[in-house]
BAMARDO-536254 format. One record per residue: residue in three letters; x negated, y negated, z negated of N, C-alpha, C, O in turn. Coordinates in steps of 0.001 Angstrom, whole numbers, padded with zeros to 6 digits, always signed. Layout:
ALAXYZXYZXYZXYZ
...
This chain:
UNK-000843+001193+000000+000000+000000+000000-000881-001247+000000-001888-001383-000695
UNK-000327-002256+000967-001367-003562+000999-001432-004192-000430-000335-004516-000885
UNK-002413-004400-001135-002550-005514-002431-001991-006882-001713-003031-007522-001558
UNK-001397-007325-001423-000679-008827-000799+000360-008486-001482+000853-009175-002375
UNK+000903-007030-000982+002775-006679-000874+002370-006677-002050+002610-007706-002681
UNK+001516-005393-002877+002140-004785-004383+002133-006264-005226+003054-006479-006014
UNK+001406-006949-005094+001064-008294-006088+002742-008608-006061+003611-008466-006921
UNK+002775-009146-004539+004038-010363-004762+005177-009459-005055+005985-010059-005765
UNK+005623-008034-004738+006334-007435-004806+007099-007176-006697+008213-007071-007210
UNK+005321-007178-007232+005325-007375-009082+005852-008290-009361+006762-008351-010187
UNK+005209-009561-008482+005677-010905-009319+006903-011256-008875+007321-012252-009465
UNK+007860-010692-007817+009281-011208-007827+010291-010170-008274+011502-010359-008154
UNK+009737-009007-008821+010873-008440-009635+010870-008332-011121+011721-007841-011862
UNK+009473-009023-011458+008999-009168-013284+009604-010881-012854+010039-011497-013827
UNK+009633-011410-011897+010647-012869-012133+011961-012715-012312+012637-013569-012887
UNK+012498-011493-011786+013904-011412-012267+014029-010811-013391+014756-011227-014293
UNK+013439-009932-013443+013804-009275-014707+013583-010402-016009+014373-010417-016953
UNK+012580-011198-015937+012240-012208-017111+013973-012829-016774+014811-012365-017546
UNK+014463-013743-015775+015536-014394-015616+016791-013907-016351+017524-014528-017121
UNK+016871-012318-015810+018260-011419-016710+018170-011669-017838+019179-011858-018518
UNK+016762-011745-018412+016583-011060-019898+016559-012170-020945+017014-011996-022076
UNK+015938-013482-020476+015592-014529-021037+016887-015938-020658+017205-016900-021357
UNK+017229-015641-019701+018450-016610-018791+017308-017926-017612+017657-018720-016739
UNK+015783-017537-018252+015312-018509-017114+013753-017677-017159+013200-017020-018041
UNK+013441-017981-016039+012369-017475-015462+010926-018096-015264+011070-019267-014912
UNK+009726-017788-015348+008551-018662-015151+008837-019610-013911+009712-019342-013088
UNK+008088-020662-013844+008238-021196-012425+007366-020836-011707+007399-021085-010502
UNK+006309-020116-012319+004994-018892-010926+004454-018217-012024+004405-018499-013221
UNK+003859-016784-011033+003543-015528-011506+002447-015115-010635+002617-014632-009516
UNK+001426-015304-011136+000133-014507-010463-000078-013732-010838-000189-013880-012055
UNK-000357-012171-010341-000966-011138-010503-001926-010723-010071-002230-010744-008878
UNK-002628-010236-011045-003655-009520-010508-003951-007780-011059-003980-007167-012126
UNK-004087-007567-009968-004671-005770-009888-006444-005249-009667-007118-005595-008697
UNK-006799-004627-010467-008303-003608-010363-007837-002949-011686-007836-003217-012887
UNK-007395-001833-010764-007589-000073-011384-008504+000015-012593-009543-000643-012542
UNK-008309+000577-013429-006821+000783-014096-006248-000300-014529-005489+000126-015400
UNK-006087-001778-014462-005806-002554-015153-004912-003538-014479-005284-003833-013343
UNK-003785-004138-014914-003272-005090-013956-002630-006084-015187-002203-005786-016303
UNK-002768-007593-014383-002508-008893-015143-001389-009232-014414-001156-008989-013230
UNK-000623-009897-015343+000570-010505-014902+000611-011799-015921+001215-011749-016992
UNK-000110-012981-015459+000230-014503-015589+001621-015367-015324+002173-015537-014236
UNK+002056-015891-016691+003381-016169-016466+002972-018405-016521+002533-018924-017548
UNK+003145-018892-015759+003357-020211-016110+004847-021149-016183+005969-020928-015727
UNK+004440-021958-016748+005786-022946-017174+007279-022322-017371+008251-022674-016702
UNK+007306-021025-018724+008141-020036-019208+008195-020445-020490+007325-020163-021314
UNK+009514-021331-020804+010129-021376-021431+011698-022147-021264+011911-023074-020482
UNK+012748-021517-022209+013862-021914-022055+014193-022811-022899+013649-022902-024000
UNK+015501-023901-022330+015936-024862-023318+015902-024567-024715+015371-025377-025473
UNK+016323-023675-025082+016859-023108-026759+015377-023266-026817+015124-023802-027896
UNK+014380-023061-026202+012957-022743-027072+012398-023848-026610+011310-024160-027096
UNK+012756-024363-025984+011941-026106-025882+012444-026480-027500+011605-026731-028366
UNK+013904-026481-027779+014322-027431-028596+013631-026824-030560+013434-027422-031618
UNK+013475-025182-030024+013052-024828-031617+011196-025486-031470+010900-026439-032192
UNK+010462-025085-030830+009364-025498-030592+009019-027319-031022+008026-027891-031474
UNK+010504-027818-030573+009646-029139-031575+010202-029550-032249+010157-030695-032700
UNK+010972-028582-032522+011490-028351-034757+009912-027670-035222+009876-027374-036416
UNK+008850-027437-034580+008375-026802-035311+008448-025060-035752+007589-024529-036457
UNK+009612-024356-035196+009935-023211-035206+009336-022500-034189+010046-021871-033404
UNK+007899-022507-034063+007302-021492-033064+007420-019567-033845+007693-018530-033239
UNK+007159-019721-035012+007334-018131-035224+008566-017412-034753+008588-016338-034151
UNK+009793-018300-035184+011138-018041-034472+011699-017975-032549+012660-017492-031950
UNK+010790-018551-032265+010586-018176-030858+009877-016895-030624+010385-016046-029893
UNK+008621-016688-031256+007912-015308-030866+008277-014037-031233+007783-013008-030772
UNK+009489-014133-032392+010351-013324-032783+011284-012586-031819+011319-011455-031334
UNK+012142-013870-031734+012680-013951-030581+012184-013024-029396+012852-012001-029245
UNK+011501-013148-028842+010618-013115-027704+010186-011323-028061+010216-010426-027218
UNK+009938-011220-029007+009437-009947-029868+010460-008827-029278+010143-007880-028558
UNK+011641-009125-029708+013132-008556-029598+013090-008276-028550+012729-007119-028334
UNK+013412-009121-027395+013804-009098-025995+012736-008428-025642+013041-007646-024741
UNK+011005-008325-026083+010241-007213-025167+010232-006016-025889+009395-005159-025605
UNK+010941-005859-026670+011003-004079-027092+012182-003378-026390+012304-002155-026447
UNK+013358-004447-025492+013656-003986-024676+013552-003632-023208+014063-002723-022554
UNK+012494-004917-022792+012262-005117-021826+010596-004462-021054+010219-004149-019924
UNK+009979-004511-022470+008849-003195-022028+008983-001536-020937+008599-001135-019839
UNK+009574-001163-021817+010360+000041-021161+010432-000266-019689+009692+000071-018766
UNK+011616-001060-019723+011707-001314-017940+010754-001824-017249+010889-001577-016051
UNK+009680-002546-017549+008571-002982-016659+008078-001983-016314+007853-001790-015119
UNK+007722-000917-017425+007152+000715-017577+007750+000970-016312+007167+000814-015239
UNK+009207+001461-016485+009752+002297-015769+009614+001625-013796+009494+002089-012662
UNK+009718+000524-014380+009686-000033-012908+007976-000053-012159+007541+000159-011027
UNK+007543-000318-013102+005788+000118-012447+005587+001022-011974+004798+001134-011035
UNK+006564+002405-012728+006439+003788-012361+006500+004118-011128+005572+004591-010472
UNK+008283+003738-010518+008702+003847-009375+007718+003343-008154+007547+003892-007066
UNK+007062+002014-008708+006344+001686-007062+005174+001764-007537+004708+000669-007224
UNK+003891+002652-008417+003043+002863-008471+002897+004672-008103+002166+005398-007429
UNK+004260+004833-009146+003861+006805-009158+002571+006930-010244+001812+007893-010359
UNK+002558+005948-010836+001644+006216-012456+002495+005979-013839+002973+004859-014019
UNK+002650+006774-014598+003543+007085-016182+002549+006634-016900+002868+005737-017680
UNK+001294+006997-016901+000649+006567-018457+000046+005106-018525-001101+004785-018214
UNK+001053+004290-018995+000602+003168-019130+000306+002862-020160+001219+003136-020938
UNK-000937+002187-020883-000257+000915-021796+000022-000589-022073-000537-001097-021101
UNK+000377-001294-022570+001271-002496-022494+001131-003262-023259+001505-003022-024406
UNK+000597-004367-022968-000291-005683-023880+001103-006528-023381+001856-006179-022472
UNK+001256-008020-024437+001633-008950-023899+001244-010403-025062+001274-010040-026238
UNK+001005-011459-024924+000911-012105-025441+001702-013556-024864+001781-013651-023639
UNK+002084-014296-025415+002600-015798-024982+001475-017049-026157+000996-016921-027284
UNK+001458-018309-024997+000644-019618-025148+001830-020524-025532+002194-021262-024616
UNK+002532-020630-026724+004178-021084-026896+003674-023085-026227+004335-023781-025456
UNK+002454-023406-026854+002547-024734-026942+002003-025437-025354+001896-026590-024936
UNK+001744-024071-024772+001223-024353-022782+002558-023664-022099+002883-023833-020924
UNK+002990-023173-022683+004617-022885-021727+003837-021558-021061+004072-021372-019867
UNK+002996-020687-021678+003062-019580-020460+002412-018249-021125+001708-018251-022135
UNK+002696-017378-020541+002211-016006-021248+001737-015108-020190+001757-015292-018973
UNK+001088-013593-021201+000355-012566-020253+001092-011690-020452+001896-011879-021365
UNK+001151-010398-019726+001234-009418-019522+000144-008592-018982-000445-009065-018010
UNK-000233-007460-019420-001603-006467-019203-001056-004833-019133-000393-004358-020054
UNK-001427-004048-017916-000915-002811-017886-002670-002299-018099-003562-003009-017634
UNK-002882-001428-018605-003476-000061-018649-003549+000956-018482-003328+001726-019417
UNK-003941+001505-017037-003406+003520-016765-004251+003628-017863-005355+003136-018098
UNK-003400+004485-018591-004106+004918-019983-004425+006158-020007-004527+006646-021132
UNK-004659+006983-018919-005034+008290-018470-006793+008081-018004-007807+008747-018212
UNK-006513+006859-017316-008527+006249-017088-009105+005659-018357-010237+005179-018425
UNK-008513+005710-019042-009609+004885-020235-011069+005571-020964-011909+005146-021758
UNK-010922+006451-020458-011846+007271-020552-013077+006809-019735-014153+006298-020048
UNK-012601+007123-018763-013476+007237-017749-013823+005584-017164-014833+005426-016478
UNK-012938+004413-017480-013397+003725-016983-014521+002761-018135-015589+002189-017914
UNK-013374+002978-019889-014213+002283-020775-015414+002941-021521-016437+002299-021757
UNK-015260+004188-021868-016387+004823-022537-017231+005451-021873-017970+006238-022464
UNK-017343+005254-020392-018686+005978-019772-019861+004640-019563-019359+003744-018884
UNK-020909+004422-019887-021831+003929-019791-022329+003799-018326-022851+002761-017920
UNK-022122+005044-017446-022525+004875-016145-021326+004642-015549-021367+004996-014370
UNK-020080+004108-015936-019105+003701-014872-019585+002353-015177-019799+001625-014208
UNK-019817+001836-016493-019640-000014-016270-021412-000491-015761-021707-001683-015670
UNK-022675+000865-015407-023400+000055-014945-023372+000039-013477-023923-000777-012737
UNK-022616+001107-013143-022389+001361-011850-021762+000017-011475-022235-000306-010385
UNK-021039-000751-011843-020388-001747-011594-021283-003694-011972-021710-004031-013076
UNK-021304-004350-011025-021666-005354-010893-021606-006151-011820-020390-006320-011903
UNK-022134-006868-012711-021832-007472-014012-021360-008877-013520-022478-009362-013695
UNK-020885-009572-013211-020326-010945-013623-021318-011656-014177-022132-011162-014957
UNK-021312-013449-013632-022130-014399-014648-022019-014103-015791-020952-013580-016111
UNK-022775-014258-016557-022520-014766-018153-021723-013088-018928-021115-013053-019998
UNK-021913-012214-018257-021147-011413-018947-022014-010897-020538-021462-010644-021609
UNK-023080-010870-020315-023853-010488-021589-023749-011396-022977-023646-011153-024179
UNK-023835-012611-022114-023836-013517-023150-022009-013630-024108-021693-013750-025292
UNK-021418-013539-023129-019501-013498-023627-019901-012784-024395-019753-013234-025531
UNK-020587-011377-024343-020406-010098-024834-020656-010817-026610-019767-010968-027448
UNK-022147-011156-026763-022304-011531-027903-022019-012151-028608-022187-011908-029803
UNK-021180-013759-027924-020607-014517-028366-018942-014059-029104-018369-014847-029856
UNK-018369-012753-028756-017188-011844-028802-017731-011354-029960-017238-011654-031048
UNK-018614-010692-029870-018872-009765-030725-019226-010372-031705-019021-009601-032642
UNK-019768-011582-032200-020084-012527-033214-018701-012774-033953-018393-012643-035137
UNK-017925-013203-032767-016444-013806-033579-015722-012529-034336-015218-012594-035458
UNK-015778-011240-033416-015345-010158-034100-016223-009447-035174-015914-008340-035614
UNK-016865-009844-035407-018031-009794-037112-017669-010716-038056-017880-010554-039258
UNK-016883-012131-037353-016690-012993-038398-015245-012412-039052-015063-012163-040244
UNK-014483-012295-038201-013329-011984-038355-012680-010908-039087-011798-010748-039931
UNK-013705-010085-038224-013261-008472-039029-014971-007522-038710-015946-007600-039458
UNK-014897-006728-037467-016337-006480-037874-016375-006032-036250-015444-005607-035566
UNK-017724-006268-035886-018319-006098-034700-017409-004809-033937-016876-003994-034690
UNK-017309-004709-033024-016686-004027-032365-017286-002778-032081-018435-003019-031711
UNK-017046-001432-032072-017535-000091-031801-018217-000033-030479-019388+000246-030225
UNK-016952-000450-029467-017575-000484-028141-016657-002054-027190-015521-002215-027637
UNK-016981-002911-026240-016916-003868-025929-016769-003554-024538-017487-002737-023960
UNK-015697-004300-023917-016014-004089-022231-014722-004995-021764-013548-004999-022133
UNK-015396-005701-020866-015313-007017-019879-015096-006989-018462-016077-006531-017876
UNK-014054-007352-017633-013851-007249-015997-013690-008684-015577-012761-009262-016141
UNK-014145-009145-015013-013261-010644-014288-012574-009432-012839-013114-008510-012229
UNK-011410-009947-012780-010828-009489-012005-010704-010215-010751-010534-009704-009644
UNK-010851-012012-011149-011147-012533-010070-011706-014091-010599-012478-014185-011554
UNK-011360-014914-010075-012415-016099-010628-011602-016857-011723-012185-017421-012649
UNK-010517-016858-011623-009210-017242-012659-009142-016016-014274-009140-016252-015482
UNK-009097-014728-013464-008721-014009-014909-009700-013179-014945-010223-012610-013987
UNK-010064-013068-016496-011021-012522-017126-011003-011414-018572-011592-011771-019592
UNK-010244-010027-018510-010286-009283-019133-011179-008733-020270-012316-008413-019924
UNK-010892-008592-021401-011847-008104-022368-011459-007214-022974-010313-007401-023381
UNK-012030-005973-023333-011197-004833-024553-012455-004534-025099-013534-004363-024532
UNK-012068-004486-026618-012766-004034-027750-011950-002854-028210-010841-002442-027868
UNK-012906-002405-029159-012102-001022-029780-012926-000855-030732-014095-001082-030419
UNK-012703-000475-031993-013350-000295-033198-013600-001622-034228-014653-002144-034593
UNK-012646-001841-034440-012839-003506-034728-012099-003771-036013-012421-004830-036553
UNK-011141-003024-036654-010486-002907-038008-011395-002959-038935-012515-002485-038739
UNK-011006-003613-040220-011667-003092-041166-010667-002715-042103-009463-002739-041848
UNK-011222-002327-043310-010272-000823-044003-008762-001984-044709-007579-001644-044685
UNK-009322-003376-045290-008442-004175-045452-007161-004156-044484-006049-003816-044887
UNK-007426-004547-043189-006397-004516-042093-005765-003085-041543-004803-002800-040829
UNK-006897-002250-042305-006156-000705-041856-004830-000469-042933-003717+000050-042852
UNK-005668-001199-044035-004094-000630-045424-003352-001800-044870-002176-001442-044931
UNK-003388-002970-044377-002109-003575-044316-001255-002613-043250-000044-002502-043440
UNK-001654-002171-042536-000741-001776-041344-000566-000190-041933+000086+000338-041031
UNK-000745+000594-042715-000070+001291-043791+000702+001170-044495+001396+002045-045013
UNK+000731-000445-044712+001551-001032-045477+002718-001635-045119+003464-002207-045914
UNK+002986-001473-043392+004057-001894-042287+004074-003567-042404+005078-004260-042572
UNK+002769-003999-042278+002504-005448-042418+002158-005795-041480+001665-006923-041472
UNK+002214-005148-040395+001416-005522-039090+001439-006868-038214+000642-007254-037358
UNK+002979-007639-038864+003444-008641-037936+002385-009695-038516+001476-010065-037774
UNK+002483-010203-039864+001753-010704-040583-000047-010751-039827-000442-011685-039128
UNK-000746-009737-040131-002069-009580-039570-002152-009494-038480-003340-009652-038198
UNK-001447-009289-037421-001386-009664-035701-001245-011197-035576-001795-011912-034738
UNK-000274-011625-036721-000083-013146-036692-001453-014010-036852-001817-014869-036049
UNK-002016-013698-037815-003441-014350-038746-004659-013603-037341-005499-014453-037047
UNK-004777-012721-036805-006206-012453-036324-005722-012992-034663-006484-013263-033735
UNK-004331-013028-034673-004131-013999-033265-005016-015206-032950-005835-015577-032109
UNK-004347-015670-034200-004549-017248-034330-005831-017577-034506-006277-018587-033961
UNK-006656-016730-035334-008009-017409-035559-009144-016680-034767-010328-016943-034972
UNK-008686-015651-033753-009239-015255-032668-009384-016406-031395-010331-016706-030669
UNK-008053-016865-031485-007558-018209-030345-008275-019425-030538-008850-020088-029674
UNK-008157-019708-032067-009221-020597-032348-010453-020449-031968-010918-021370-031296
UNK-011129-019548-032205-012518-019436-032424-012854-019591-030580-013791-020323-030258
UNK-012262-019066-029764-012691-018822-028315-012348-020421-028078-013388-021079-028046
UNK-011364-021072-027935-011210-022455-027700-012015-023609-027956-012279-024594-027266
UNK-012466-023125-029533-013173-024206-030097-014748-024361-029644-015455-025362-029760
UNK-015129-022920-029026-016941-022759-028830-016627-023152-027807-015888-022378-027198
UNK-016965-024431-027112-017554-024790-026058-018849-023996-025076-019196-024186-023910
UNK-019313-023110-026064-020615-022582-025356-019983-021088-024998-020662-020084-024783
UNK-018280-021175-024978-018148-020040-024170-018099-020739-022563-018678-020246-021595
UNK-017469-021695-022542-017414-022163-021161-018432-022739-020262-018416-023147-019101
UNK-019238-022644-021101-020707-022934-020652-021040-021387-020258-021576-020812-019311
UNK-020686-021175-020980-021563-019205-020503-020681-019035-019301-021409-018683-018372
UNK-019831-019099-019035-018735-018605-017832-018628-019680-017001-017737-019567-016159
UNK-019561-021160-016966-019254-022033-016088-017534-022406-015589-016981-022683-014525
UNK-017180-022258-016778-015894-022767-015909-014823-023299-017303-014996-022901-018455
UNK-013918-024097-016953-012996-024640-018240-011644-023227-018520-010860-022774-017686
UNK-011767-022940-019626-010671-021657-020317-009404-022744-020647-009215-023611-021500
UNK-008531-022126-019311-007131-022772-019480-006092-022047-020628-005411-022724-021398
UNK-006090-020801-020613-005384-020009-021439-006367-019014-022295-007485-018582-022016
UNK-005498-018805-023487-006591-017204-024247-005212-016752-024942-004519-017446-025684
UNK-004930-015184-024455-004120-014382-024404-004897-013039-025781-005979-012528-025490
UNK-004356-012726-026853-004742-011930-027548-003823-011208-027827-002818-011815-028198
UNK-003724-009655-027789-002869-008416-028081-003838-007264-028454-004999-007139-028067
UNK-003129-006432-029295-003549-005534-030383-002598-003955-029988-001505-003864-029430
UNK-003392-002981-030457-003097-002077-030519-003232-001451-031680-004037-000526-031567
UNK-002761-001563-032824-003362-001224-033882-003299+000343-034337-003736+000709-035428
UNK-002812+001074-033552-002536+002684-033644-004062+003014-032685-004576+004133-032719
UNK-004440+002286-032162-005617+003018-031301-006903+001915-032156-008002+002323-032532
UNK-006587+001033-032247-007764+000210-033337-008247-000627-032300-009462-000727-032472
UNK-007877-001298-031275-008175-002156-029694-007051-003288-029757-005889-003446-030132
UNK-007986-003901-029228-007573-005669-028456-008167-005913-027235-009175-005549-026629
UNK-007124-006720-027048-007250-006629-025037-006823-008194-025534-005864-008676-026137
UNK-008311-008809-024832-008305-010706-024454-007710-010886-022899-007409-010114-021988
UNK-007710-011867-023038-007234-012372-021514-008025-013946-021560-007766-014718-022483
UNK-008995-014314-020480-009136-015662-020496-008568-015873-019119-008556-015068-018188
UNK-007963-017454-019170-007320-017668-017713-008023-018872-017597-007971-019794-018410
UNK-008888-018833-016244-009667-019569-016302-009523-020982-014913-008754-020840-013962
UNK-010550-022441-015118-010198-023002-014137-011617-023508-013827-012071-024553-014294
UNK-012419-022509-012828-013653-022503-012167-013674-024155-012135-014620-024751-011620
């Protein structure tokens, strides 16, 4: 299948489906695809009701919100990826930028993760990107401050705009008993935020990547112990 069709084909039926589900739709959707991984960039997505809580100040009540509607609406992206990919094992990141009007979406064939993140000779086989070493450390610093250096680390620019990151091994035993403790919303809330901070505020990430970081997208997996970044970038 041509990558032209599958892209736009994603981005005008994840535009309707956002429209059914939400009553309004992004005003553009870029996608991007490299196996196993695919991005789905949402801009200028938000609805009246959430313009008006947003400057009450009620952003948690929007992401709540928002929370709800994708535990229904996951599934069907699933199911609908299925049909025009013919791949089931996915997994499913999403994060929203409430105060930039726009959010991510991230698929994972989760049948390659193997093979694409923990082999050493798949990621040297593969071309490194500017600045990728240096992100690496500058990541791995923030995830030492935060919680603790990451087990294993791995980075794709997919194209000159979006820039993928997954860590794995990155809990520490504190954040393991909260989420024993069915606290998870709480500590997804707190390592969001001061993950978002920390990438925004170092200027010497955008120096390492030559380019200005328009968006930073953070989602968790906390049953597998992984976070999947998203930088959206403006070369």
């Amino acid at each position: 299948m041509n990558d032209n069709y599958f892209q736009n084909e994603i981005a005008s039926h994840i535009g309707k489906m956002l429209r059914d589900a939400f009553g309004k739709g992004p005003q553009s959707i870029y996608v991007s695809v490299d196996r196993p991984y695919i991005v789905i960039y949402l801009r200028n997505f938000l609805t009246p009701t959430e313009r008006i809580l947003l400057n009450q100040g009620q952003q948690q009540t929007v992401r709540h919100t928002r929370d709800i509607v994708m535990s229904w609406l996951v599934p069907e992206i699933k199911a609908y990826l299925l049909v025009l990919t013919g791949i089931s094992n996915l997994d499913f990141y999403y994060d929203w930028e409430l105060p930039y009007h726009s959010g991510v979406f991230v698929g994972q064939w989760s049948d390659e993760n193997a093979a694409i993140e923990e082999s050493a000779a798949a990621e040297e086989a593969r071309e490194p990107y500017a600045g990728q070493e240096e992100l690496h450390r500058e990541l791995i610093l923030m995830s030492g401050r935060i919680q603790k250096e990451p087990e294993h680390i791995y980075s794709r620019q997919l194209n000159k705009r979006t820039l993928l990151v997954v860590r794995n091994g990155i809990l520490i035993d504190l954040s393991k008993e909260l989420i024993r403790l069915r606290d998870e919303e709480h500590l997804k809330e707190a390592l969001t935020r001061l993950e978002k901070q920390f990438v925004r505020n170092n200027k010497h990430v955008e120096q390492i990547l030559n380019a200005r970081i328009v968006d930073v997208f953070v989602d968790w997996d906390f049953g597998r112990d992984r976070s999947v970044i998203v930088l959206i970038l403006s070369p």
